[in-house]
N, C-alpha and C positions, 0 to 999 in steps of 0.2 A: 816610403810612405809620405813622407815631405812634401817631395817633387808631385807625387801624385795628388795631393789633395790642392796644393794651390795651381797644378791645370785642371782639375777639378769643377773648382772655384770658379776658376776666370771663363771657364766654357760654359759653367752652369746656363741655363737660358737662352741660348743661342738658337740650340737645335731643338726642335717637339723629341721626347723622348716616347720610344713606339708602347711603354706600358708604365701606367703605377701600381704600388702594392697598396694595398688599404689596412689602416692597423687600429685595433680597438683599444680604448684607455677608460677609466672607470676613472670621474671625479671622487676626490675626499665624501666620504658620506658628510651631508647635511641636514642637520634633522633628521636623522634614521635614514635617509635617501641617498642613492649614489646612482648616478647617472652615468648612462658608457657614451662615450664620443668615438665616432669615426674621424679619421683623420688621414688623407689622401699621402705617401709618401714616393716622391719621385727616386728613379733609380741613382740620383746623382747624389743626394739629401741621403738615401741610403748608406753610399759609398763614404760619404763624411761621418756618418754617425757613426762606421764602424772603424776608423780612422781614428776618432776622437775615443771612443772606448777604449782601443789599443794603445792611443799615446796616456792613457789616464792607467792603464794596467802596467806599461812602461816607466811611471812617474813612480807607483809605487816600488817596483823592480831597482830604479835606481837610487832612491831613498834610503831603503832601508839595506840594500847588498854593497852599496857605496859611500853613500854620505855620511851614514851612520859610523860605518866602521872611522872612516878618514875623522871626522869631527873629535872621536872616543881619543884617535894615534893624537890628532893635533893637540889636544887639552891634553892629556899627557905628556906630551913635547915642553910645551909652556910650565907645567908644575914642578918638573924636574931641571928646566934649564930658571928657573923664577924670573921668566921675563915674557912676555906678549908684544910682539913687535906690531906695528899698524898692519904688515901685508898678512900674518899669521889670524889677527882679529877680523880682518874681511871673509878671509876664507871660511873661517867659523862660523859667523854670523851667517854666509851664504848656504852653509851646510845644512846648520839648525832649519835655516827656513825652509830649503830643501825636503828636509825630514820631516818636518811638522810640514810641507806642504804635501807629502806622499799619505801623511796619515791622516789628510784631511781628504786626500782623494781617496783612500779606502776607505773610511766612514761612509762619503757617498754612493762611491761604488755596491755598499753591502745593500744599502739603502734602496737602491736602485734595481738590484738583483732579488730581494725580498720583495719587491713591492712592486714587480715586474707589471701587475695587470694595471695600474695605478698609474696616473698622470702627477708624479711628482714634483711640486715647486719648492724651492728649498728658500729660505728668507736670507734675507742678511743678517739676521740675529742668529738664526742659526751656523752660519758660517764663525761668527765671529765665537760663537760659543765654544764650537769645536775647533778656534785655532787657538784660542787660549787653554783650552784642556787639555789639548798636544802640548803645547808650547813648554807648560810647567810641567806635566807627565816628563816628557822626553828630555828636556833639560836637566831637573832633576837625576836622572836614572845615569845619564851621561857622567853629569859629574858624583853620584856614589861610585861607579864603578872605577874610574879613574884615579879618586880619593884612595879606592881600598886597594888597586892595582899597585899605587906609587910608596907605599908602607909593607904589602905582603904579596912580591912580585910570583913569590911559587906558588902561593894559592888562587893567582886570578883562573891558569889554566884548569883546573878543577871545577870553578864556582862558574866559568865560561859554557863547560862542556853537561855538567848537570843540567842547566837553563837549557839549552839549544837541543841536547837530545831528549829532553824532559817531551820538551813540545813538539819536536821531530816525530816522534813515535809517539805521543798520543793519539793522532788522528786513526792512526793504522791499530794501535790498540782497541779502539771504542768500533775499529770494521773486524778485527778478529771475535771479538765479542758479539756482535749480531750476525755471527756467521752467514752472511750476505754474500752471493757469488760477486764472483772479480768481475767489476765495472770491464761492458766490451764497447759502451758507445761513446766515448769521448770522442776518439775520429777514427773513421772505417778504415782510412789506412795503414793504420799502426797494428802492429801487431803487438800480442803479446808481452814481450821483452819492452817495447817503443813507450807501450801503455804505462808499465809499471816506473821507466824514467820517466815519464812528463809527471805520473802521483809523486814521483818521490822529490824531483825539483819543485813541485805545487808545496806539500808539504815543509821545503828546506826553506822554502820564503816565508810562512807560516812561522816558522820558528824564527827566523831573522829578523819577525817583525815583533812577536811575542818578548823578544828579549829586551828589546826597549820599549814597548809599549801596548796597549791592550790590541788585539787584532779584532776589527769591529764584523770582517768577514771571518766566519766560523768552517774551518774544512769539515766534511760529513763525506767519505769516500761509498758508503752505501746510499748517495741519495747522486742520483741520475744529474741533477748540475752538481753537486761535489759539493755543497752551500749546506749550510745548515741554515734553513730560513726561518726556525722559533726563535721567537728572542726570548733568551734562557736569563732569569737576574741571578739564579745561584751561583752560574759559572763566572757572572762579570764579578759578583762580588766577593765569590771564594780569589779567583784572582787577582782583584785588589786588596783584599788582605794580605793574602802573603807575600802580597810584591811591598806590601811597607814592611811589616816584620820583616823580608829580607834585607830593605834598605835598613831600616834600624839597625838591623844585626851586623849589616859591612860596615855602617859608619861605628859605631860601638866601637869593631874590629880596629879601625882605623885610628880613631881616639884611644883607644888604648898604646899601639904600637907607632905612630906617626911619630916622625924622624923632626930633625934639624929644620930641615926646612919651613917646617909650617911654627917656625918659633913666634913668630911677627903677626902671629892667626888667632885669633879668636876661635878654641876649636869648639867653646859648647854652643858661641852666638849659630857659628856654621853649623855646625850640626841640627840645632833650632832652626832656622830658616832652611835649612833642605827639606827637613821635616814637615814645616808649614807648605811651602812651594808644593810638595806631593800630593797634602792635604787639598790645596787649591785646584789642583787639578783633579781631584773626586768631586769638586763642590763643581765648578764648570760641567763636569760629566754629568753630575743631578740637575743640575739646571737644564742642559741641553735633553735630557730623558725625559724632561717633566713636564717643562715648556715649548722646549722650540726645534723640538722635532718636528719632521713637516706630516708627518705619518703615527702620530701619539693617538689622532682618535680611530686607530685599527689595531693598538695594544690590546690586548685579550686581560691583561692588569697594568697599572704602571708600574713609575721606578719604585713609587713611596710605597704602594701597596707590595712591593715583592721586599724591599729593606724590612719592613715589616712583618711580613711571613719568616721574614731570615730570623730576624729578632727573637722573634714567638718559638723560634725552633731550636735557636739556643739557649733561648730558656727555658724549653721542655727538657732538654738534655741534663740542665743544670740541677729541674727540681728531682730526680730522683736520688742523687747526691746527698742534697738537704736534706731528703727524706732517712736516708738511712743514716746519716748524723743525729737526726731526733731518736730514730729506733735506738742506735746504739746509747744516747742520754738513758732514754727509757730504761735499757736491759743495765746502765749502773746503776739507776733510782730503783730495780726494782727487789733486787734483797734487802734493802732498807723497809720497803712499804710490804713486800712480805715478813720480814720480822714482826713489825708492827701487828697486822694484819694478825699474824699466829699466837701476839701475846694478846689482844682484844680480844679473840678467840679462846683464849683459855680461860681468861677473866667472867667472860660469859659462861661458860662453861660448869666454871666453879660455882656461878653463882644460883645455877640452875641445878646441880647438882647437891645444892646444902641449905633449901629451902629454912631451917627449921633454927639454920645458925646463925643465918642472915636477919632472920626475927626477932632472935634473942637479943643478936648484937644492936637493933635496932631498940628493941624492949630497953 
């Protein structure tokens, strides 16, 4: 693909090309208005664009099936030998950027795929938003899992394989569920058997990316591109909940059982600042949801307005709780207030019954 695209490149314009394809794009609405643009695309300009897709599908592939794992082995290396040499720290820091640069190319990629009829510009604020929300996202997650690996080495494989096949087999769960027939047009060549290995490696990268960090492309195996293009805020921020609770709960793990080594450590300051670091990276994610998305004015709600529905829903959950802790107050106040109740009632009773003695005693 290399080779191809820089003689590509260097031939472009030489020759008259015998045909162009012509492609429609739909401005940002303005003012309620959105305008379509034609736009002439020559077959060479073509051959780049899909060049560039692929090395952008490839960035992600080696990010997270590579870099990710190698970064997790290398910090590991360094906690247990308690030393980080200079060529060990290049490597890392190259890894890191790596992976936050894979998860900054699946952000736009989703972006891109959802908003397919749309002429997308992306700003530099928003770039910079979404490198810092990876940066502390995936930094963070790197070092809990490493922290809880290097104190409770049996249990990493366990808390490994829940995560990975968690979200392996969700996408295939939610297509057994809308009993949808088995997708046949991914490509006319494949058969059968071909089909079901390209979903199940689509889906294995899906979890390899879930496992360190939010996957901003959503697999949907009953929708014809395999995309899920609603942007759903339950599912981002059911998953950022339990991805702290779980970090909470490894570091916990961790501080509880953590060895010799970490004698020289501050382990509540660490645990505080992984905490926050996590925290940071939610708050870059709401910034970039809210502000400087380049496609926020064709949200159907925003970020705040769905945090808010979420809010409202667990507190509808909560108040029927509350409620039946007043009931039950009630049913112990209430053989009290019918005692009551049954001696005013007799007192009346009497008194209405002995007209003639209530007189006298009065006399």
């Amino acid at each position: 693909r290399c080779v191809e695209v820089f003689y590509i490149y260097f031939h472009a314009g030489r020759v008259e090309e015998p045909y162009v394809s012509i492609t429609k794009k739909r401005q940002m609405p303005k003012d309620g208005y959105s305008e379509e643009i034609e736009k002439e695309v020559g077959q060479a300009e073509g051959k780049l664009c899909t060049h560039r897709s692929a090395f952008s599908r490839a960035s992600v592939i080696q990010a997270f099936l590579g870099s990710a794992p190698q970064l997790t082995l290398q910090l590991y290396i360094c906690v247990l030998q308690q030393e980080i040499t200079a060529a060990r720290s290049i490597f890392m820091v190259l890894s890191l950027l790596s992976i936050v640069y894979g998860a900054l190319r699946c952000n736009i990629l989703a972006i891109k795929i959802k908003y397919d009829d749309y002429d997308v510009n992306v700003k530099p604020a928003a770039y910079l938003c979404i490198f810092m929300w990876r940066s502390f996202e995936i930094a963070t997650r790197v070092t809990v899992l490493v922290l809880f690996s290097s104190v409770l080495q049996i249990w990493t494989l366990p808390v490994v394989l829940v995560n990975f096949f968690g979200f392996f087999f969700y996408p295939w769960i939610l297509f057994w569920q809308s009993k949808s027939p088995f997708p046949e047009n991914i490509e006319k060549a494949l058969s059968r058997v071909g089909t079901t290995i390209v979903l199940c490696l689509l889906t294995f990268l899906y979890a390899g990316i879930n496992m360190f960090c939010w996957s901003a492309v959503q697999v949907k195996l009953n929708d014809p591109d395999l995309i899920n293009k609603s942007q759903n805020w339950y599912r981002l921020t059911v998953y950022y909940m339990l991805r702290f609770i779980e970090n909470a709960f490894l570091l916990l793990m961790w501080y509880i059982y953590k060895t010799d080594i970490y004698l020289y450590v501050c382990a509540p300051l660490l645990v505080l600042q992984l905490l926050i670091s996590y925290c940071m990276a939610v708050l870059f994610m709401l910034v970039f949801y809210q502000f400087c998305h380049p496609c926020k004015k064709l949200f159907s709600s925003s970020i705040s307005e769905g945090l808010l529905s979420c809010f409202k829903f667990l507190c509808f959950i909560c108040k029927p709780h509350k409620a039946t802790i007043l009931a039950d107050k009630a049913e112990v106040k209430s053989p009290e207030n019918t005692d009551e109740a049954w001696n005013s009632s007799k007192t009346l009773e009497s008194q209405k019954g002995n007209p003639h003695q209530s007189v006298s005693s009065n006399a």
